[in-house]
C-alpha positions in Angstrom: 0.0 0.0 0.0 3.2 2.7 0.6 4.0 2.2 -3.1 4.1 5.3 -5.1 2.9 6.9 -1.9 4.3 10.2 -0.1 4.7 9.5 3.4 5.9 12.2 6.0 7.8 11.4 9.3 7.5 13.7 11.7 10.5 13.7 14.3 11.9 11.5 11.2 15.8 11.5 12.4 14.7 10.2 15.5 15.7 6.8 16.5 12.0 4.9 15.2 11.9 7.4 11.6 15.5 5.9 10.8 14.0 2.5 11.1 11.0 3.7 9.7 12.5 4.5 6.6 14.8 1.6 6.0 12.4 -0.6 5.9 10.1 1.3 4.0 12.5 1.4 1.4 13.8 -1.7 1.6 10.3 -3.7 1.0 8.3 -1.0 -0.4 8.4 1.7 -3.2 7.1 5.0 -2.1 7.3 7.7 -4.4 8.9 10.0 -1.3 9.5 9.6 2.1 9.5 13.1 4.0 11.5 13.3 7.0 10.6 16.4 8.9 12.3 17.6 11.9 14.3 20.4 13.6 17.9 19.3 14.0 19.8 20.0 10.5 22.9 18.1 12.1 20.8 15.4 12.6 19.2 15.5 9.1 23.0 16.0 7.2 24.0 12.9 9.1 21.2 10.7 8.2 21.4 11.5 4.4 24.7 10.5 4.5 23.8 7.3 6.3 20.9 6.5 3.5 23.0 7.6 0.2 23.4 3.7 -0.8 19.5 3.1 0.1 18.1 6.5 -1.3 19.4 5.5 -5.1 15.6 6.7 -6.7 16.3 9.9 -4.8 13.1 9.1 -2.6 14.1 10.9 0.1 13.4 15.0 1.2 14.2 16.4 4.6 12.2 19.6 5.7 13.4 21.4 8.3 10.8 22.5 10.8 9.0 21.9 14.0 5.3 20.6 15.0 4.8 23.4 17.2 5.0 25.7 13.8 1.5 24.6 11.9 2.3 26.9 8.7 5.7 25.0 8.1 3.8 21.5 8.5 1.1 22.9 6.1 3.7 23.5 3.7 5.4 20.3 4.5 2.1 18.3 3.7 1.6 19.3 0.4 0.8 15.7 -1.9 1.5 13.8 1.3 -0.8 10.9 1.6 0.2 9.4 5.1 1.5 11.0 8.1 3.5 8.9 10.7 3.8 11.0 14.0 7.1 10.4 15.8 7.8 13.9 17.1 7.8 14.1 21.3 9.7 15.5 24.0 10.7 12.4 25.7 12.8 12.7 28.5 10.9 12.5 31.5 12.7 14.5 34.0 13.4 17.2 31.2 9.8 17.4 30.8 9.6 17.4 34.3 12.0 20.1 34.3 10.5 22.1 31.5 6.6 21.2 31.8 5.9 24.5 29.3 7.8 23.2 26.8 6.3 19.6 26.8 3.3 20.9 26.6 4.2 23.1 23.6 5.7 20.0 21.7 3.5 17.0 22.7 0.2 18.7 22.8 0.2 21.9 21.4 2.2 20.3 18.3 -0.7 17.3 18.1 -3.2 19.9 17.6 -0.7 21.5 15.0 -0.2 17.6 13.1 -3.7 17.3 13.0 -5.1 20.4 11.7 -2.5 20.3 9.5 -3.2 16.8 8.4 -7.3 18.0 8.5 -6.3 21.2 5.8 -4.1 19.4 3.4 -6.4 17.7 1.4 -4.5 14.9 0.8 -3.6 12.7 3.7 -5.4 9.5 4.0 -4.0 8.2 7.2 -2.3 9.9 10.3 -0.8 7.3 12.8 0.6 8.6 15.6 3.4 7.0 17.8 2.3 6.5 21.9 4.1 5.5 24.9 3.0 3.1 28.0 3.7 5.7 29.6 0.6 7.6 28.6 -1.4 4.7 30.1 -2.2 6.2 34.3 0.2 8.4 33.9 2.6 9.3 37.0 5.0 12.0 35.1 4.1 15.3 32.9 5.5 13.5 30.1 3.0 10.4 30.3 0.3 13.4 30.8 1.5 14.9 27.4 1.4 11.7 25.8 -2.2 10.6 27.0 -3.8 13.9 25.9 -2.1 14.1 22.8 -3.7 10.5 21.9 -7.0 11.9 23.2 -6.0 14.5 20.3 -5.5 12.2 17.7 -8.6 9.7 18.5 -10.7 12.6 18.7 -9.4 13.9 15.7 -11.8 11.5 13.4 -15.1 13.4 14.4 -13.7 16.7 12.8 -12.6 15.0 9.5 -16.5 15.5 8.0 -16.7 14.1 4.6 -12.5 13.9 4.4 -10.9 10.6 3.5 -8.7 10.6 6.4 -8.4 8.8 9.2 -6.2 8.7 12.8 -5.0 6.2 15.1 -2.3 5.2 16.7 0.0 2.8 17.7 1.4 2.4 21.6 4.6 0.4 22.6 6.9 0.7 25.3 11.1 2.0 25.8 12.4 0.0 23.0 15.4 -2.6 23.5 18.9 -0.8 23.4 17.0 2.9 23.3 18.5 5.6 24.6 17.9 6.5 27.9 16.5 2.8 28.9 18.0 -0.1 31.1 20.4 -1.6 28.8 22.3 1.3 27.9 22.9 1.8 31.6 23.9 -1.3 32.5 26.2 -1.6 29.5 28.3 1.9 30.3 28.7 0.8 34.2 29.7 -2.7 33.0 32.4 -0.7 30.0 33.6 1.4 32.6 34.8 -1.3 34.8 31.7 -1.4 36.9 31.0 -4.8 39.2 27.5 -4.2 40.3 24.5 -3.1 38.4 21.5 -1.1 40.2 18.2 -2.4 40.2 15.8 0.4 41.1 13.0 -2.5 42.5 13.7 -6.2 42.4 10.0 -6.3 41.6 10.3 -4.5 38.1 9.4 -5.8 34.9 9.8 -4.3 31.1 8.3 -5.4 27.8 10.9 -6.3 25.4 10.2 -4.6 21.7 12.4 -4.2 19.0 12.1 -1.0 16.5 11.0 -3.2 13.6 8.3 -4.5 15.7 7.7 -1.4 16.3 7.9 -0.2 12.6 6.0 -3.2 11.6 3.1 -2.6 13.8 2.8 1.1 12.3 2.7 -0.6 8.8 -0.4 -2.4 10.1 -1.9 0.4 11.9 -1.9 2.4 8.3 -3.0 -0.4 6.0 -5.8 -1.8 8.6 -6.8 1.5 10.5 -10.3 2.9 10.0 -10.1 6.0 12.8 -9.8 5.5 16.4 -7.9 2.5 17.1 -5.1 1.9 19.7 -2.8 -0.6 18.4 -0.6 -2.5 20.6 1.7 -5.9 20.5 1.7 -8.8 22.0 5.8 -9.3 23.4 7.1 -11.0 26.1 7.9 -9.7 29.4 11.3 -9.6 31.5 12.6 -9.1 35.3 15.3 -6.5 35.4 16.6 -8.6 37.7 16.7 -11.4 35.0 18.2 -8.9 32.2 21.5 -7.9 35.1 22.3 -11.3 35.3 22.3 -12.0 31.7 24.4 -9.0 31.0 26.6 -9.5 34.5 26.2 -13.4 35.6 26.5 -13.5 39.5 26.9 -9.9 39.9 25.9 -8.0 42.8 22.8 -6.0 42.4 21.7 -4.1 45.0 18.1 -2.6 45.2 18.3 1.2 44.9 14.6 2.4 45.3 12.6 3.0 42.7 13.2 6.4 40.6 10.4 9.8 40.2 8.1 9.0 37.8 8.7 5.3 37.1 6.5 2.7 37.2 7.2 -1.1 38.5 5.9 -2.3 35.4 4.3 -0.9 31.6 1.3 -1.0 31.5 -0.8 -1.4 28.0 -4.3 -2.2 28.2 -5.9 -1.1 31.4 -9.1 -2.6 33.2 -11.2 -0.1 32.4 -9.9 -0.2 28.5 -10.9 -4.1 28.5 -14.7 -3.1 27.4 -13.8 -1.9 23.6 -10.5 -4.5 23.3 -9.8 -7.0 21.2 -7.5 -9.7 20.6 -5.7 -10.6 17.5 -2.8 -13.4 16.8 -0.3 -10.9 17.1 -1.8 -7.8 18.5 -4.8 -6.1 20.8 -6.6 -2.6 19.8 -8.4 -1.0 21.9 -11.4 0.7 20.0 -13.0 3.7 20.4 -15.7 4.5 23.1 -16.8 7.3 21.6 -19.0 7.0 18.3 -18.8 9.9 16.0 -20.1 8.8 13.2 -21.1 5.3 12.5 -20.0 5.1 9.1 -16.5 5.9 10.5 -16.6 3.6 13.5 -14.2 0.6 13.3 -15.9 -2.9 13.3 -13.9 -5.6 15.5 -13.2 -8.6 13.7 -10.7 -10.0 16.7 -11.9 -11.9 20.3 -13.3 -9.8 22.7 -10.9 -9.8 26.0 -12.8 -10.5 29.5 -14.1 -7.3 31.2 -11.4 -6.6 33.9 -8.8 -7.3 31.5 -5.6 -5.9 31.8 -2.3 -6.2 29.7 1.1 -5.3 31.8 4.7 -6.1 31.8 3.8 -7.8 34.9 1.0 -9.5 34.3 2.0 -10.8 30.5 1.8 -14.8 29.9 4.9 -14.4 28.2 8.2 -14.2 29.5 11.8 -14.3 28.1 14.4 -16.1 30.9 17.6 -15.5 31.5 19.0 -17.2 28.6 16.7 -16.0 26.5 17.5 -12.1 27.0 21.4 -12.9 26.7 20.4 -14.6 22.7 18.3 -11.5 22.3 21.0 -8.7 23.6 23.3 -9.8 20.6 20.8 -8.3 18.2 20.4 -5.0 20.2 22.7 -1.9 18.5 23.1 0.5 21.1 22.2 4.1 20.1 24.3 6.7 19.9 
């Protein structure tokens, strides 16, 4: 469905828009791939690292921000899907900086989506969410839920358009920046003998980007507005993941950090009403109707009211063993 199609990336030099675009190229043909973004730096080095996959000349690289909505208007000229990537992530920089969260996360959904509304040409809009979003305890989880309320929303305005939203929610991805196994590799490369744990009681999804990618894929060839989109991957301890990166180490418990949760949470109870289960995947559907030509039909198994889908409450977990195989494939970022 991406072929001949002009897709644009918002926060495209980002970590997931890299991926993104790899694999769009490497098993579709779009006609362009927009990567939109702020950092020019950023955007030189990524051209460089795409000049033996961008051989058609598919890619274009706009500089600009989602919290400017004329830029993105001009950016979404002949676009036909809109992948959402853009975020202030960091949680204690959001923390730290709660106006400017609020101008990127929310105030720069509202931007996407007019944006995406005017155009004229957009078909689908999939935005990228966070567990974190799901009872939020930080600013940046509050950010993140409202701008999905944004986006879900965003189907009753779209009248007689042929455009749709949804969006797709995963957790801190394997090897990402800022996550668990970046910390316990520099302490470990720096001659540490111990690793941390924050709770002995904590548990993490374990997601790679192409899952990730993959599961936005099927978000814009299956969407019809509304849906929440979300994996089914196995769980780990963090206890489990130091001793397959330090066997017989010492970990001692630390306390558990501001704004952290003991495990991810992904579906909650009060979700289980309107979600459905798939081979590979739940989405949780709309409550809201808007329209009922527009409102998705479920093809998938209902889950039991009082469902719940967590990190620690998954039926699938990887043991120790398991994680080491798996940490050969992870590429740290940079």
């Amino acid at each position: 469905m991406l072929n001949d199609k002009t897709i644009l990336v918002t926060g495209g030099t980002g970590s997931f828009g890299k991926c993104f675009t790899k694999y769009v190229l490497t098993h579709y043909n779009p006609k362009k791939i927009i990567i939109y973004s702020r950092d020019e730096f950023k955007q030189f080095m990524m051209q460089n690292e795409f000049k033996d996959l961008n051989t058609k000349n598919q890619l274009r690289f706009f500089i600009g921000d989602v919290r400017d909505k004329e830029r993105l208007q001009r950016a979404l000229e002949g676009v036909d899907y809109v992948v959402h990537a853009a975020a202030l992530k960091q949680v204690p920089a959001c923390e730290y900086n709660p106006g400017e969260a609020i101008k990127t996360n929310i105030h720069g959904a509202q931007n996407v989506i007019d944006a995406c509304l005017d155009a004229g040409t957009v078909r689908k809009v999939v935005a990228l969410s966070t567990d974190k979003a799901v009872n939020p305890v930080n600013l940046y989880g509050g950010t993140k839920l409202v701008s999905d309320k944004l986006f879900i929303a965003a189907n009753a305005y779209a009248g007689s358009k042929d455009i749709c939203f949804s969006i797709v929610r995963y957790g801190n991805v394997a090897g990402s920046r800022g996550s668990v196994i970046p910390f316990f590799h520099n302490i470990l490369k720096n001659g540490g003998t111990e690793l941390p744990i924050t709770d002995y009681r904590m548990t993490r999804f374990w997601i790679s980007l192409t899952q990730g990618v993959e599961l936005v894929i099927k978000a814009l060839e299956e969407s019809i507005g509304g849906e929440t989109f979300i994996s089914k991957i196995p769980s780990f301890k963090i206890t489990d993941l130091a001793e397959a990166m330090c066997p017989g180490c010492e970990k001692p418990e630390v306390g558990i950090r501001e704004g952290e949760k003991l495990h991810e949470i992904m579906v909650t109870t009060e979700d289980s009403m309107t979600t459905y289960e798939y081979d590979k995947h739940y989405i949780v559907y709309p409550q809201m109707v808007w329209s009922k030509s527009r409102m998705p039909k479920p093809t998938g198994k209902k889950v039991p009211d009082g469902f719940s889908y967590s990190s620690g409450n998954n039926t699938e977990w990887l043991t120790v063993e398991e994680i080491r195989e798996r940490l050969k494939d992870i590429e740290l970022e940079k």
